[in-house]
N, C-alpha and C positions, 0 to 999 in steps of 0.2 A: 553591787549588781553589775559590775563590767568586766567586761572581757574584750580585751586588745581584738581590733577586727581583723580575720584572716584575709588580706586581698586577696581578689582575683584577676584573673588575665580579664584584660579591658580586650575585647576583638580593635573596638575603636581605634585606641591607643596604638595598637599594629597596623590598622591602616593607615594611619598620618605618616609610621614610620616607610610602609614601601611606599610610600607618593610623596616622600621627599619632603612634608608640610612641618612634621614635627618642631624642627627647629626653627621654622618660623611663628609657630605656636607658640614656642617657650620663650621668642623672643617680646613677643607680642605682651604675653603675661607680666613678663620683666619689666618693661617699659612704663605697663600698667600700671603696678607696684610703685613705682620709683613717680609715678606722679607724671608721667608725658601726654602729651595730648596728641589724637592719631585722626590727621587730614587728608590722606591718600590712603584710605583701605580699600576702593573698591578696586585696585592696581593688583592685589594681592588677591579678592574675593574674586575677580575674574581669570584667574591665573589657570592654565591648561589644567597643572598638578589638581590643582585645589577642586575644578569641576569633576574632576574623574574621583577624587576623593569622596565628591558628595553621590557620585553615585553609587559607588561601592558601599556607601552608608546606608543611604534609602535602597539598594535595593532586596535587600531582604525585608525589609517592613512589609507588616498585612497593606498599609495603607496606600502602597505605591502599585497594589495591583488591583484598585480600587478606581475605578474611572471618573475624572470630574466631569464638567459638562461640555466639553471636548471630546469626551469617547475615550482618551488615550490613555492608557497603561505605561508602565515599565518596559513593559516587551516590544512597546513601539518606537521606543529608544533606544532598546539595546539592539537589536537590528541595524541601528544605524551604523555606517563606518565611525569610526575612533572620531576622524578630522570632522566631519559633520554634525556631529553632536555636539564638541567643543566650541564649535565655527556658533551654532544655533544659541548655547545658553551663553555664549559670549556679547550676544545679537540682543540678548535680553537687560544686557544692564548700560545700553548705548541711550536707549528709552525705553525705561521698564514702562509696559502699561499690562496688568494684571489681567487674564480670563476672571470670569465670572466665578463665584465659589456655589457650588453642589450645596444645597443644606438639606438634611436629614435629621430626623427626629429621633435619638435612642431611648426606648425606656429606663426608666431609675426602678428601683427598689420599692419605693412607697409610690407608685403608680402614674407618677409624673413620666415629663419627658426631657431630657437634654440636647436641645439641639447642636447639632456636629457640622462645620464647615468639610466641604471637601475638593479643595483646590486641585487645577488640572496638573500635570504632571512636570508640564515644563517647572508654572510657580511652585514645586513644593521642590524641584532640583535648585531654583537661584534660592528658596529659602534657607535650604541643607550648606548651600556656599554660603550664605551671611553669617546664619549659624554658628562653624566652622570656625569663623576668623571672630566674630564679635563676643564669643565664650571663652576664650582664656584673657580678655581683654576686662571681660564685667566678672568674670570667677575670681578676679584680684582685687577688684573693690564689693563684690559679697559677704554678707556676715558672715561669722563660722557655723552659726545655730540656724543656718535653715536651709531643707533636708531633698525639697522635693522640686525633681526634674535638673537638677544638677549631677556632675560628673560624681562616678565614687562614692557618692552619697544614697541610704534607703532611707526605708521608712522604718526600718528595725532601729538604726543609727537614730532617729528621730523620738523613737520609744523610749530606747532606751536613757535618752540626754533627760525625756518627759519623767521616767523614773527614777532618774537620779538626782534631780531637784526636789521632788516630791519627798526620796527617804532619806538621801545623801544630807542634802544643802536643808534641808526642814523645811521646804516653804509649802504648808500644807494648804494653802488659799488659793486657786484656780480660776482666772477671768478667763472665761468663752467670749470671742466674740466673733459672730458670724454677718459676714458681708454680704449686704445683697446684692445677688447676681455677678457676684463679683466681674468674672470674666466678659461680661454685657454691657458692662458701665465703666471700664475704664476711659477716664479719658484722653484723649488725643496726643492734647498739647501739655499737657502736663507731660505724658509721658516721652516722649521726644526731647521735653527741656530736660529729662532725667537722666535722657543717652546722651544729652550733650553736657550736662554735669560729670559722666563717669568719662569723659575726656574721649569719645567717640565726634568728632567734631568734622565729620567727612560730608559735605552740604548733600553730595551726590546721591549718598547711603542715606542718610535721613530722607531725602525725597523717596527713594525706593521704600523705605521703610512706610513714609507718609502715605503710598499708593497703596501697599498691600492692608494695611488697614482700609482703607478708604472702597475697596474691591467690592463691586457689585456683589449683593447675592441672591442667588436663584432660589425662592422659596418650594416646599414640598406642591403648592400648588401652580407653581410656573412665574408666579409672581416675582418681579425683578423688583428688589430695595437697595437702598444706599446707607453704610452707617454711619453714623457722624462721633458713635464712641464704641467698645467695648476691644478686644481682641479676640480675634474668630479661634473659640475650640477645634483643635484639629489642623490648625496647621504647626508646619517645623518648629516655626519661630514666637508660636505662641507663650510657650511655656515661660523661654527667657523674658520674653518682655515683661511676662507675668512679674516674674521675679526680679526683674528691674523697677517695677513701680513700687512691690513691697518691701525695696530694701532701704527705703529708706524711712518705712515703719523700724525696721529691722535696729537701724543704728540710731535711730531717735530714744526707743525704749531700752538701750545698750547702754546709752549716754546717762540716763539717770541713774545707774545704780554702776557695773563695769567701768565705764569711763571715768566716773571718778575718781579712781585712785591714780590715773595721771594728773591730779589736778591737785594734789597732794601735796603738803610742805615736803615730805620723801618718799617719793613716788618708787616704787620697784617694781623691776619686769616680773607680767606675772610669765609661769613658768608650769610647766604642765606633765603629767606622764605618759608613760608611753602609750595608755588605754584613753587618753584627751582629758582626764577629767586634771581641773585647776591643783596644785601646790596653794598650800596656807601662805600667807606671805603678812609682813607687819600692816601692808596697806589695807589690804582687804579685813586684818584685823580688826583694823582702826573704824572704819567704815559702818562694819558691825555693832559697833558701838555709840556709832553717831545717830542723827535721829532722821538721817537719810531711809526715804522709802526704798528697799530693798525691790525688785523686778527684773524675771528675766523671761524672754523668750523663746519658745520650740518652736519654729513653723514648719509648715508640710506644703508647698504650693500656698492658697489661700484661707489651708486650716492652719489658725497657730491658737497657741496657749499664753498666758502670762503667769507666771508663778510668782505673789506673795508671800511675805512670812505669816500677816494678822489681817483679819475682817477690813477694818479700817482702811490699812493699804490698798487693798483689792478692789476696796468701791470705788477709791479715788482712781487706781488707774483703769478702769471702767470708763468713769466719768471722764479721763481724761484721753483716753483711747479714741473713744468714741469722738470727743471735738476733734481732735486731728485728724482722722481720717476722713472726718467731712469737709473741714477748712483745706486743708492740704490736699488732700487726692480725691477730694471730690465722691466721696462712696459713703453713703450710707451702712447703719450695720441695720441687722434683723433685733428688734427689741424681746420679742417673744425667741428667739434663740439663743440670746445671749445674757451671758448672768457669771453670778457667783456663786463659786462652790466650794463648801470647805471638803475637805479629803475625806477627813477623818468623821463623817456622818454622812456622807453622798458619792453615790463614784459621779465619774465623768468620765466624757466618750473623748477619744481620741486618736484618728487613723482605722476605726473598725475596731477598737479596745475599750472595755470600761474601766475604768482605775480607778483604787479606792485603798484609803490607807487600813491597815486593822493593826489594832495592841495585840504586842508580844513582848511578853515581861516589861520592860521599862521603855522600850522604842516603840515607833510606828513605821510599817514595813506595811511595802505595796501589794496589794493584792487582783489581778484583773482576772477580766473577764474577756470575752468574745460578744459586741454589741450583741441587742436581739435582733436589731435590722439585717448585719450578718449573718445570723444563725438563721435569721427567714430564711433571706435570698439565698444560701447554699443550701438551706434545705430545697428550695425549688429545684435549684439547678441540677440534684443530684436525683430528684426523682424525674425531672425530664429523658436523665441520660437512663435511668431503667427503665423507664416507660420503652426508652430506644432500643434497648435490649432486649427489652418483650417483645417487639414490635417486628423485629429482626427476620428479617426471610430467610437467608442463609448462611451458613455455617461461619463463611469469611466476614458477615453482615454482621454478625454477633461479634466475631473476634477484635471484628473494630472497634464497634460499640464501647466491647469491654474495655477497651486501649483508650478509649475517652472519658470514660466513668474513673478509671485508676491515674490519667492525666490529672485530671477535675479533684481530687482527695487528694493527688501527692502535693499539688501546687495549693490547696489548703491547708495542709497541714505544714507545709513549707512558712507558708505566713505567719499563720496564728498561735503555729508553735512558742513562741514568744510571748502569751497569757498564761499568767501562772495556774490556773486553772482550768487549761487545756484539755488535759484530761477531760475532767467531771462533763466540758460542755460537748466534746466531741461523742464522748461514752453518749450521752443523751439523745446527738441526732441519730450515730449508726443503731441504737435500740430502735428509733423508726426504720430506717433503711433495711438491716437485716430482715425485718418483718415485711416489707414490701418487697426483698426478694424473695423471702420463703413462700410468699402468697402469688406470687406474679411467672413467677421464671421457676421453670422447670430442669432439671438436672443442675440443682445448689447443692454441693456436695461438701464435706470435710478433706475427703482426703484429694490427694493432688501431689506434682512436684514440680519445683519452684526451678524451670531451668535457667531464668535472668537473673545474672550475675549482681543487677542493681537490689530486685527484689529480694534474691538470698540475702543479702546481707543487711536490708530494710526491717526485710518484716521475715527472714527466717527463722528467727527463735517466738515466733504468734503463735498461739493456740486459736486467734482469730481468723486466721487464713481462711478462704473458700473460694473453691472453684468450680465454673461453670463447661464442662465438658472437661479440655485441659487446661483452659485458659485463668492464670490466677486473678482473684480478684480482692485488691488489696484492702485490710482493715482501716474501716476510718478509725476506730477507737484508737488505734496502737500506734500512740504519738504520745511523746514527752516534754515536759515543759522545757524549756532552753535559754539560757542568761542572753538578751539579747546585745550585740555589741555596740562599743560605743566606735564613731569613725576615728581615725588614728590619726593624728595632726602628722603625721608625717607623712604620710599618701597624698599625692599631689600631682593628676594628670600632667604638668607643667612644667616639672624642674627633672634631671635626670635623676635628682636623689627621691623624689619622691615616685618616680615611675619603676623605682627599684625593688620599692614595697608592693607593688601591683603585680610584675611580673618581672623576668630576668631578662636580660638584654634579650634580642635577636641571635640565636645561635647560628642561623646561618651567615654567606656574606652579604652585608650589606651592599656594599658596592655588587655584587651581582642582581641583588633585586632592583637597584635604583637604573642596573644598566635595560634590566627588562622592561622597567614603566618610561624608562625614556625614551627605548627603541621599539614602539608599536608595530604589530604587523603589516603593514600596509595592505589597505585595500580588505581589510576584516574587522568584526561590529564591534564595536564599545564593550561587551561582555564578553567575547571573545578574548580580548587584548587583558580584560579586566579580570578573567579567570588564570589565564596564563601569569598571571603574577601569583596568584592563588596558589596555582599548583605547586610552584617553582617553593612557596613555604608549606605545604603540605605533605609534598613528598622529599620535604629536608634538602634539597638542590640535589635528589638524584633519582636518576631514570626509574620507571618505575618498572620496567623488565629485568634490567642487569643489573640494577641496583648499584652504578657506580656513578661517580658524582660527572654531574651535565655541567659540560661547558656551555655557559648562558650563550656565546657567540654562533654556536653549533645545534645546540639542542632545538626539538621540533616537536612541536603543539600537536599533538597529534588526533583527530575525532574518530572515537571509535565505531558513532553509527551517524547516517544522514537524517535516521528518522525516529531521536530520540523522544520519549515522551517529555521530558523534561525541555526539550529544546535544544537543536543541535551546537550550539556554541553555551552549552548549561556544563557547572563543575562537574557534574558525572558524566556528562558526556567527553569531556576532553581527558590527558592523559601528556607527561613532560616526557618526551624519550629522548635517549640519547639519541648520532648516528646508525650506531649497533642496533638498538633496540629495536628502530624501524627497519632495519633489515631484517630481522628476524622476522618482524610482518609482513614485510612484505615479497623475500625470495621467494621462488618457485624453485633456486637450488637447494636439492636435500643434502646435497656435499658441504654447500657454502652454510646450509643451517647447522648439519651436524658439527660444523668445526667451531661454529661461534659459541654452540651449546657447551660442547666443550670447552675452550678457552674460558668464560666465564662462571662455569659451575653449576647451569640453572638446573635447579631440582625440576620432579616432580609438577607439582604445583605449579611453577613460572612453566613452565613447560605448555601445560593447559588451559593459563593462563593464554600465554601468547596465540595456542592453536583457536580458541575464543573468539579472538581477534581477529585471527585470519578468516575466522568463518565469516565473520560481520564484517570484512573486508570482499568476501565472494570469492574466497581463496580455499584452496586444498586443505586441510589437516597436515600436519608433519606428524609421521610414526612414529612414538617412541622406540622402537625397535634401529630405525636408523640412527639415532641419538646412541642407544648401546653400543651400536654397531662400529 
């Protein structure tokens, strides 16, 4: 059941490369590896590069245009000049002392609520900077089997490892065990001693680290509390800590079964393919044979599994799970949550899947499902979005709508395509859906044509199609089951060979991007300076009128309007041109334009283009008759 995972272009990964950070990343990782210990990181997390790094990262998130209890946004820093920005979250790790955190209450699925930190805008940019540097630092001392909120790694990768222990490796015996509150109850000092185990030993960075836990928070009804444990949901830095304190669940339950065979009268490297899954090797033979409890573990953030081979094993490490993570980390689990399960008579939930073994001639081969809690809550979600449909005042009101409704099923079926029985359970909700469009929304027709290039070739050979005026609207049923992959031990944000499997070098020059992020424009905002890097790999280092390649020393940022909706220093509002280019906008000679048109060849099109620009400059049109001419 695997399949070699096809990488993708990390955006990330391109932004450490134009801000210059990359290689101290990979050095960072390196050092990790080989066992050093790092006293002086916040030298490097304060570093100009590294802050412009964390804003180019956070600011596209939903969450950075989410106000804490500051009032401020994103936009109130990109505003800023370049130097003042840097000057300000430089200002912040001299004496970090934390704003208050926002708490908000999100609804769950079964009717609960999870509360969400939401920190002011400065603390989630120095957390984006710790982030940054303390991630290829702890991604060198993380297990390899766990999945969630790390680089490169999903939650399919996580499925699929879950499925392949269950029919691969035989271990049909299943320990759940669910932590209460996890994220609530972490504690302090344990976790701290654990960053300063994985050889993070920077006193400065720990206090910083110690404050942002430590950070007031603002309840729903104005009440100000202080916590003495947990890690606030919702911030940058929460996730890794997360996965700092479970990893050493991670290599404890690793140790008893994996690690043995270093411990071996003849121990051999184990050795893997190119889809991650283990080579047979004599050790691990050996082991199987011995009367060693066999265990291994999937985690997902703070859902993990443990797979035995027999009943017996599986109570024990149960029982044994359970004492460690109270002695040790201080956490309780949920007893009514957690159990044991054989495969092969029960599924079990895992990531929003149920998994369950079923006989097929002489093996047991996985069979899942789509939880029901999932099939609720997207049942909701998707009759909200027709409800929104119906509800729809005008023409363009609808066409959104429907752009949200076919969002909402692709990114479903994006997911869950990975349940072997996708089909059966998708077929079952769109049999409701269909019927509350037939009933609700008027003009649900068959016939239509498909002019998106994505959806031709999705869902063009459906008999399921239908559209609402001309706007398609995509089948949920018409999805197929999919081997999900396993992650590929060679992919590795952090070494150049493993960034090679993610994506292909920089085809531009590098030395031109590195000379654009070192030489800001003076006297212009953060996201101004920060898009102009953008552009310069967007438009391949060349103008985007004459289309020939811009000398970074020369070339000029050009804003096409003062009063863009998006914001006048926003990626669509700016444009890289050459010399030339900007002539062409901006003569009032029709001699001196027609000659450049000529000399460079612009069609048509650039032609129209350019005259665009001049109108939103408050400029003439150029003829094309004088261009013939």
């Amino acid at each position: 059941m695997y399949m070699t995972q096809k990488a993708k272009k990390r955006s990330k990964l391109r932004h450490a490369e134009y801000y210059d950070m990359q290689n101290i990343f990979d050095e960072l990782y390196a050092k990790s590896k080989d066992g050093e210990i790092f006293n002086n990181l916040v030298e490097i997390i304060a570093a100009p590069n590294n802050i412009m790094l964390a804003f180019r990262n956070i600011k596209s998130n939903d969450g950075s245009h989410t106000a804490g209890t500051d009032g401020r946004t994103i936009e109130s820093l990109a505003d800023m000049p370049e130097e003042d920005f840097v000057s300000l979250i430089q200002k912040q790790f001299t004496r970090y002392v934390p704003k208050t955190v926002r708490r908000v209450e999100i609804p769950k699925p079964n009717g609960k609520f999870r509360p969400l930190g939401i920190p002011c805008i400065i603390d989630r940019i120095v957390q984006q900077c710790i982030l940054q540097v303390m991630e290829p630092i702890c991604e060198a001392k993380f297990y390899e089997h766990s999945y969630g909120f790390r680089p490169c790694r999903s939650a399919e990768n996580a499925v699929s490892y879950a499925y392949g222990l269950a029919q691969r490796n035989k271990l049909h015996y299943v320990v759940d065990v669910d932590i209460k509150g996890f994220f609530d109850n972490v504690n302090h000092r344990k976790l701290l001693q654990q960053i300063w185990t994985l050889g993070i030993r920077d006193t400065k960075l720990i206090q910083i680290i110690k404050a942002m836990l430590k950070a007031p928070i603002q309840m729903p009804d104005g009440e100000i509390s202080y916590p003495d444990r947990g890690t606030p949901q919702g911030g940058i830095l929460s996730p890794l800590l997360a996965n700092i304190v479970l990893n050493e669940l991670d290599w404890w339950i690793a140790s008893q079964w994996e690690g043995m065979a270093d411990h071996m009268k003849s121990p051999c490297k184990v050795t893997y393919y190119p889809n991650g899954a283990e080579k047979k090797c004599n050790s691990y033979t050996a082991l199987k044979k011995s009367n060693l409890k066999e265990m291994r573990i999937v985690r997902y953030a703070d859902d993990f599994k443990i797979f035995c081979r027999n009943c017996k094993d599986a109570d024990r490490a149960y029982h044994a799970v359970k004492d460690w993570l109270l002695k040790r980390l201080k956490l309780e689990i949920s007893d009514e949550k957690s159990k044991v399960t054989n495969l092969r008579k029960r599924d079990s939930e895992f990531l929003g899947f149920r998994m369950k073994l079923i006989r097929k001639r002489r093996t047991w081969v996985i069979s899942s499902n789509v939880c029901d809690k999932a099939m609720s809550h997207m049942q909701k979600e998707l009759s909200k979005a027709i409800i929104e449909i119906q509800n729809s005042k005008t023409a363009s009101n609808i066409k959104s709508n429907i752009h949200e409704y076919n969002a909402k099923v692709i990114g479903m079926q994006n997911y869950y395509c990975i349940a072997t029985r996708i089909n059966l359970n998708f077929s079952r909700m769109a049999h409701v859906n269909n019927g509350r469009f037939l009933h609700r929304i008027d003009g649900y027709k068959k016939q239509g044509e498909l002019n998106n290039k994505y959806f031709k070739n999705r869902y063009g050979k459906s008999k399921q199609m239908r559209w609402i005026g001309d706007t398609p609207v995509v089948p949920l049923a018409y999805v197929q089951f999919k081997i999900p992959m396993r992650k590929s031990r060679k992919i590795n944000p952090y070494t150049p060979d493993g960034r090679m499997e993610i994506h292909s070098n920089l085809k531009l020059n590098v030395e031109d991007m590195l000379w654009l992020m070192r030489h800001p424009v003076t006297g212009e905002t953060v996201q101004f300076n920060d898009n102009r890097i953008s552009l310069y790999a967007g438009q391949e280092g060349k103008c985007a009128i004459t289309g020939e390649h811009l000398e970074v020393i020369h070339c000029i940022c050009y804003r096409k309007s003062n009063e863009c909706k998006n914001g006048r220093d926003s990626y669509r509002n700016l444009l890289l041109l050459s010399p030339t280019g900007y002539e062409l906008i901006s003569t009032t000679d029709s001699i001196k334009f027609a000659t450049l048109t000529k000399k460079y060849d612009l069609n048509k099109a650039q032609i129209t283009k350019v005259n665009k620009l001049r109108v939103a400059a408050g400029l003439a049109e150029m003829s094309m008759q004088i261009v013939t001419n």
